[in-house]
C-alpha positions as CSV (number, residue, x, y, z in Angstrom):
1,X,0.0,0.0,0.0
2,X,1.2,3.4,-0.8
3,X,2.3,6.0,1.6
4,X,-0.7,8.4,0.6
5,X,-3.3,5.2,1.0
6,X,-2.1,4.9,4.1
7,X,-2.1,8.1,5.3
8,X,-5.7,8.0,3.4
9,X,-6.5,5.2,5.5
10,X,-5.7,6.5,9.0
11,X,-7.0,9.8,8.4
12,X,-10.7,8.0,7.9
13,X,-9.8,5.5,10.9
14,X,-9.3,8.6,13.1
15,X,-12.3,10.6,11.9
16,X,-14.6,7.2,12.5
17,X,-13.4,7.4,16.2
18,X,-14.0,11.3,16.2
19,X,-17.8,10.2,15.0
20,X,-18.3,7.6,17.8
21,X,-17.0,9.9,20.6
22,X,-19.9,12.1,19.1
23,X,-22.4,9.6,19.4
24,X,-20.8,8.6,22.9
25,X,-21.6,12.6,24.0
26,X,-25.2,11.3,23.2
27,X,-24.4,8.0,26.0
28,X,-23.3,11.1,28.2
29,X,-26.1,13.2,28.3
30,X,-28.3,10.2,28.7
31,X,-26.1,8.9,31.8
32,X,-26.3,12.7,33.0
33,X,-30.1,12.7,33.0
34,X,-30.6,9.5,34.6
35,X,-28.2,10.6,37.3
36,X,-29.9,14.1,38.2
37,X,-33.4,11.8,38.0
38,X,-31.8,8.9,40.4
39,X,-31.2,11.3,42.7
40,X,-34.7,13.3,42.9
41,X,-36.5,10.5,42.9
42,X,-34.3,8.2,45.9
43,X,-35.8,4.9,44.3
44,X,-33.8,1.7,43.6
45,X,-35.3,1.4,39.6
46,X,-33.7,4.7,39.2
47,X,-30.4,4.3,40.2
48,X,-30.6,1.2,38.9
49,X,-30.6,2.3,35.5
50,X,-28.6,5.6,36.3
51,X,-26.0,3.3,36.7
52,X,-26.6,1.1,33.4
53,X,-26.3,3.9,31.4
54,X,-23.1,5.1,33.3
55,X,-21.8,1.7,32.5
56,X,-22.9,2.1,28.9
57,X,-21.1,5.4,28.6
58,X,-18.1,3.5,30.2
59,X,-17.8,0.9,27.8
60,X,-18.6,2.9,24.8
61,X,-15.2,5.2,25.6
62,X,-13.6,1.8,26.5
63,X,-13.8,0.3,23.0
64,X,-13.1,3.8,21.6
65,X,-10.2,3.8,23.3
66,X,-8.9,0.1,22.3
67,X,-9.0,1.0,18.3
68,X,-7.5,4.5,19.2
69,X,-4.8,2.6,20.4
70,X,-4.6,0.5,17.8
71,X,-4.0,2.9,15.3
72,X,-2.1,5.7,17.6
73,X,0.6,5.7,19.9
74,X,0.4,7.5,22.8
75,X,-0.8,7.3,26.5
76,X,-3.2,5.3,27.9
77,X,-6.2,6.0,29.5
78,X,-7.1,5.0,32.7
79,X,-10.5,4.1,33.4
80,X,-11.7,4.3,37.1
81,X,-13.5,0.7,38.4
82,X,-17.0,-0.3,37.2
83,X,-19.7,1.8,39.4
84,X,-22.0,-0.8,41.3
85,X,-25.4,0.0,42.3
86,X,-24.8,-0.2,45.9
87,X,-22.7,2.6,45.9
88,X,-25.7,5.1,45.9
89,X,-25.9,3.2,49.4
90,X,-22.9,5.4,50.6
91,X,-23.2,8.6,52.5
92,X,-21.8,10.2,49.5
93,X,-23.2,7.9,47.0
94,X,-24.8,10.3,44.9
95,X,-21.2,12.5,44.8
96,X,-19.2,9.4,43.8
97,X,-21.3,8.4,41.1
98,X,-21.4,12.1,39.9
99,X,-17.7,12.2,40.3
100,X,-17.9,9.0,38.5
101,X,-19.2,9.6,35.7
102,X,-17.2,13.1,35.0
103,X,-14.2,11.1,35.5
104,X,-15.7,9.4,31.8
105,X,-16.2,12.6,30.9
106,X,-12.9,14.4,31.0
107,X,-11.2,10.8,29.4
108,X,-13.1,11.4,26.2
109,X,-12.5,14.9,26.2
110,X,-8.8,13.6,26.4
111,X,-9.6,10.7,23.4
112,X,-11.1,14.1,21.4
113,X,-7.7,15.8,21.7
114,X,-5.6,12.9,21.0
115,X,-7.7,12.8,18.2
116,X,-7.8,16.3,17.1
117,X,-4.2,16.7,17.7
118,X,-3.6,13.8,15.4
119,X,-5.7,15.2,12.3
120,X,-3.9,18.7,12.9
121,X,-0.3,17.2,12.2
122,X,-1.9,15.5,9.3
123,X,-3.1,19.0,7.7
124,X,0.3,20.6,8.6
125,X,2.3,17.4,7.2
126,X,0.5,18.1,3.8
C-alpha cells in the first residue's frame, strides 16, 4: 500500500473514532439525565438504570479507546473501576457516582484531543 493510502486510510480511521465519541456525548447526556433523576426520585429502579447507562457510557469510551490505540501511539487512558449499584448506598453515593461519571467525561474529552491533535499534524504534514 502506498504512503498516501495509508495516510488515506488513517485519516478515515481517526475521523470514524472522532464520530463515535460524538455519538458517545449522546451515552453522556443520557447517563447525566438518569443521574440528576436517580437522585430526585431516591428509588432503587432509578439508580438502577442511572448506573446502566453510566456503564454504557463506560464501555462505549472503553472500546473507543482500544481501536485509538490500535492505530495511535500514545498514553493510555485509565478508566476508574466499574460503578456498582450499591454505591448510591454510601453517605456520599450520589457524589461518587457524579464524580464518577465526570471522570468518563474528562477521558473522552482527552480521546477528542488525541484525536484532534492527530488530524492537525496531518493537515500541517500536507
Amino acid at each position: 500500500m502506498s504512503e498516501r493510502s495509508q495516510q488515506v486510510l488513517l485519516r478515515e480511521m481517526i475521523l470514524d473514532l472522532h464520530y463515535r465519541l460524538r455519538l458517545a456525548d449522546d451515552l453522556f447526556c443520557n447517563a447525566a439525565e438518569s443521574l440528576v433523576s436517580a437522585a430526585a426520585l431516591e428509588n432503587w429502579n432509578s439508580r438502577s438504570e442511572a448506573v446502566r447507562k453510566i456503564r454504557e457510557y463506560s464501555l462505549a469510551l472503553r472500546i473507543i479507546h482500544q481501536d485509538q490505540c490500535r492505530i495511535m501511539e500514545g498514553k493510555h487512558a485509565v478508566f476508574p473501576a466499574e460503578l456498582e449499584e450499591w454505591t448510591f448506598d454510601l453517605p456520599d453515593g450520589e457524589t461518587k457516582a457524579q464524580l464518577h461519571l465526570e471522570r468518563l467525561h474528562a477521558i473522552a474529552e482527552g480521546l477528542e484531543l488525541v484525536l484532534n491533535r492527530e488530524l492537525l499534524k496531518m493537515e500541517v504534514a500536507k
